[in-house]
C-alpha positions as CSV (number, residue, x, y, z in Angstrom):
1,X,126.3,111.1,103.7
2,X,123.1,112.6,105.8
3,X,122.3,110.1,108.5
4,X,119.1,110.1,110.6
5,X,119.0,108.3,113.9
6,X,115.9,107.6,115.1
7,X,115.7,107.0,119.1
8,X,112.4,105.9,119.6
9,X,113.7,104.0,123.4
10,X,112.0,105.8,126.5
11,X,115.6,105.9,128.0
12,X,116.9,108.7,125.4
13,X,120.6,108.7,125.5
14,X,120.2,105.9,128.8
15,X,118.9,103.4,126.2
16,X,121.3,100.1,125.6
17,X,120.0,100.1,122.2
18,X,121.2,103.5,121.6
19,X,124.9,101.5,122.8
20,X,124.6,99.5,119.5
21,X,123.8,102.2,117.2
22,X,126.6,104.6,118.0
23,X,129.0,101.1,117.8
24,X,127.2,100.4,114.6
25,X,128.2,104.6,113.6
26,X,131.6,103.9,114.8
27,X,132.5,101.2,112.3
28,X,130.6,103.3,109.4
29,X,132.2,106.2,109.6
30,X,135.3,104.2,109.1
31,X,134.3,103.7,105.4
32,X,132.2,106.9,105.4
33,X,132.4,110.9,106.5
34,X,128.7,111.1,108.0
35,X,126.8,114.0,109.2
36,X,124.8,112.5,111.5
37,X,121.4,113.5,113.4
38,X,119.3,112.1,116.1
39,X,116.2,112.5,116.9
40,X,115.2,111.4,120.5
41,X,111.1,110.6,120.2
42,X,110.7,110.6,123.7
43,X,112.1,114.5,123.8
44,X,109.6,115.5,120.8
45,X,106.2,117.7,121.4
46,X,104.5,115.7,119.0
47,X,100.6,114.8,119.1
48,X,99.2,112.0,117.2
49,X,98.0,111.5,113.4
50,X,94.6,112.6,113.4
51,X,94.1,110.7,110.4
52,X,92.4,113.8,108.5
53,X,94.3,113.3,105.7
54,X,94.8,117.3,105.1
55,X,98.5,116.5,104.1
56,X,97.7,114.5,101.4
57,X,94.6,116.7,99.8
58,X,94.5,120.3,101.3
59,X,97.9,121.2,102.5
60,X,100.4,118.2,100.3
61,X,103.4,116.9,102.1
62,X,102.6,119.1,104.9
63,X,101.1,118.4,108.1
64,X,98.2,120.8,109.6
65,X,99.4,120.0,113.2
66,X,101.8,122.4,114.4
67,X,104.8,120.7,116.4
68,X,107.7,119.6,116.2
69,X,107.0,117.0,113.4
70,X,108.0,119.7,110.8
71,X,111.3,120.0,111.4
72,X,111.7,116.1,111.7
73,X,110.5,115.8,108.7
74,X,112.1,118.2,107.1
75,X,115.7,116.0,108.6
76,X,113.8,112.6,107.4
77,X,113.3,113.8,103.8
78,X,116.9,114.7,103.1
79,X,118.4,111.9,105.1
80,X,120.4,109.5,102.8
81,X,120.2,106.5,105.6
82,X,117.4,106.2,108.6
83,X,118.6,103.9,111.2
84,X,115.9,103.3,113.5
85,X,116.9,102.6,117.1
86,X,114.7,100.8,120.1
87,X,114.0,98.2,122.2
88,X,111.4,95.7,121.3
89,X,108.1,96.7,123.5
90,X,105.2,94.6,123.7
91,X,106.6,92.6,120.4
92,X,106.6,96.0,118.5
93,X,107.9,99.1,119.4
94,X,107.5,101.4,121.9
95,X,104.5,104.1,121.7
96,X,106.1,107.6,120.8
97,X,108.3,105.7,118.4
98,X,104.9,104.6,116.6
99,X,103.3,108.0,116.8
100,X,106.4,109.4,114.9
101,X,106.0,106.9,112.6
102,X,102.1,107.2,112.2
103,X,103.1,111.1,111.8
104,X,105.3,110.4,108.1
105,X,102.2,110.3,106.2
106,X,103.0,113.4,104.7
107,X,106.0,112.0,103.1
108,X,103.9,109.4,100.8
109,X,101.2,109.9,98.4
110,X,97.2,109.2,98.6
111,X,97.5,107.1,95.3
112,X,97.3,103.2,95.4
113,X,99.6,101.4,93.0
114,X,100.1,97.3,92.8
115,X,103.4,95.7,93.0
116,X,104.2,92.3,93.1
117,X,103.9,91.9,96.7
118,X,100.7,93.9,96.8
119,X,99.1,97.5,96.7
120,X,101.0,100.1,98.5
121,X,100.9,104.6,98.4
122,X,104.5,105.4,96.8
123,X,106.4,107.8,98.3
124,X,105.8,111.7,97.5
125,X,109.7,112.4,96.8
126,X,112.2,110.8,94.9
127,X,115.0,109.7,96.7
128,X,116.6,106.4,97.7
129,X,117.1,105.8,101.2
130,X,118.5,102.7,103.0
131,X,116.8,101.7,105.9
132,X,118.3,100.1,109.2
133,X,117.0,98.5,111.9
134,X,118.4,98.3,115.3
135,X,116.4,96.9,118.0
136,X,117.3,95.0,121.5
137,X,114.8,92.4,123.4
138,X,114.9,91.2,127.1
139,X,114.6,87.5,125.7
140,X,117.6,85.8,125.3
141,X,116.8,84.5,121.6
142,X,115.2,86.8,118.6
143,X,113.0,84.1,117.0
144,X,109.8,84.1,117.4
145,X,110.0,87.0,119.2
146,X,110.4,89.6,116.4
147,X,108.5,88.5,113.8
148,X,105.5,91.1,113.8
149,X,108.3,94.1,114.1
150,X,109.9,92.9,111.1
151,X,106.5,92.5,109.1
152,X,106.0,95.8,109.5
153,X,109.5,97.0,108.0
154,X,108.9,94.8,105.6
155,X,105.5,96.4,104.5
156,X,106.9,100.0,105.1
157,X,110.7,99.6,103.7
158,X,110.7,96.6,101.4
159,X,114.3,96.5,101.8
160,X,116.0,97.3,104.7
161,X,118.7,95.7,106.9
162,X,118.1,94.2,110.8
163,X,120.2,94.0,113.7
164,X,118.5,92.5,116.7
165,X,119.6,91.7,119.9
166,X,118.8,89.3,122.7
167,X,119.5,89.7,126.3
168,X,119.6,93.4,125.8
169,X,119.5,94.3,129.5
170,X,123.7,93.3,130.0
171,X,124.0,96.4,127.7
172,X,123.6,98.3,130.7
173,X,124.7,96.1,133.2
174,X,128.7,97.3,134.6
175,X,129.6,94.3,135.9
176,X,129.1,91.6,132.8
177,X,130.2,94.0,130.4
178,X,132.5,91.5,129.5
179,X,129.8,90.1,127.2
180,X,128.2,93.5,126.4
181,X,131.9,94.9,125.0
182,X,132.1,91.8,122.6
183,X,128.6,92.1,121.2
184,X,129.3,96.0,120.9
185,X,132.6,95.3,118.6
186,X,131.0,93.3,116.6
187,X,128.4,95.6,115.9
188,X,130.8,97.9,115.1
189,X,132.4,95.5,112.3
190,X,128.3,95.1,111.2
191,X,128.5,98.9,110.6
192,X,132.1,99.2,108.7
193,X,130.7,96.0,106.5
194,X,127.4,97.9,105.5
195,X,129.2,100.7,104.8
196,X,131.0,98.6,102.5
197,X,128.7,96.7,100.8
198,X,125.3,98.2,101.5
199,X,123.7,95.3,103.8
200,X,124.9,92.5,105.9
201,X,125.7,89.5,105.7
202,X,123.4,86.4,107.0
203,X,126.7,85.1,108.6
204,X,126.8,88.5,110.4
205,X,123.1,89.2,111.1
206,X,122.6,85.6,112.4
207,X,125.6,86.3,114.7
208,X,124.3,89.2,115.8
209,X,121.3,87.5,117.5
210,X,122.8,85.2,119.2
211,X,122.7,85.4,123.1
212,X,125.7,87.8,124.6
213,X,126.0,85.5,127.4
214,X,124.8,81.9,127.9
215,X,121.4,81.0,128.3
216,X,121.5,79.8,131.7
217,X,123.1,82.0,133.5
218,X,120.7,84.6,131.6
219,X,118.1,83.4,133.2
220,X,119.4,82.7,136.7
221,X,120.7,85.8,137.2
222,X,117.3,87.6,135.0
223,X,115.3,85.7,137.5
224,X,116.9,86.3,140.6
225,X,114.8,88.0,143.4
């Protein structure tokens, strides 16, 4: 199985996100041999979409900017599972992670088709891939928080699976890694049971949110000057 790992987190291999996804690698490559790549946005030359649409009419499936998109997407296409990995900026996510996104279009196709839940451009090659989300916030709850990130995997992916995580600054925080090593092996468990079965659980996802450590010492220590 080709994985693609997708660090869109200005901290590159600093980021406590990233601390999730290689835990959530950990436990999958319990169930399955992966050859895994990750791309670190932040590291990329990459300029954004001009919205010219040459890779759709002139030039199909490839982009007339010449960067390092070409090789990413060359990784993307033939990746079997895309886990995307970042903190949650601004209620989204952060900027170079967007202008990789924005930078796909070659990978779907100019034609409008409807579907049930509306008209979307289907994708220029025929292959399945599952779709992960892994994403920590500074907030120590997900709800109402996340809601316009995971509109916009829903638009893009359909299906895909979510693991969010509040108080994601104790990731990199030494001295409470008492809570961080807990949430950490769980998430590893989260990635031996997608393996598995192919998604999570609502039991585990809903776990998975909940704080690391509790609320009001969160914030007392969060909001200590």
């Amino acid at each position: 199985m080709k994985v693609l790992v997708l660090n869109a987190s200005p901290k590159g291999n600093d980021s406590g996100t990233m601390k999730i996804t290689e835990s959530f690698l950990e436990g999958h490559k319990k169930i399955h041999e992966c050859e895994v790549n990750t791309i670190d946005t932040y590291s990329l030359d990459i300029k954004p979409c001009r919205g010219c649409f040459e890779c759709w009419h002139k030039t199909p499936g490839i982009c007339v900017i010449r960067d390092d998109m070409a090789e990413c997407l060359e990784i993307l296409i033939e990746a079997d599972l895309i886990i995307w990995s970042f903190p949650l900026y601004h209620f989204s996510m952060p900027a170079k992670g967007k202008m990789f996104l924005e930078r796909t279009l070659p990978t779907i196709l100019p034609e409008l088709v409807k579907t049930p839940n509306g008209c979307v451009h289907p994708g220029r090659y025929d292959k399945e891939q599952k779709v992960v989300l892994i994403s920590s916030c500074g907030f120590y709850n997900t709800e109402h928080n996340y809601e316009g990130l995971l509109k916009q995997f829903e638009l893009l992916y359909q299906d895909y699976t979510a693991i969010l995580c509040a108080e994601g600054p104790l990731l990199n925080v030494p001295e409470v890694s008492y809570f961080s090593e807990q949430y950490l092996e769980s998430a590893k468990k989260a990635g031996e049971e997608y393996a598995k079965e192919g998604k999570l659980s609502e039991e585990t996802k809903k776990s998975l949110a909940e704080p690391m450590m509790p609320i009001d010492m969160y914030l007392e220590n969060t909001n200590r000057k």
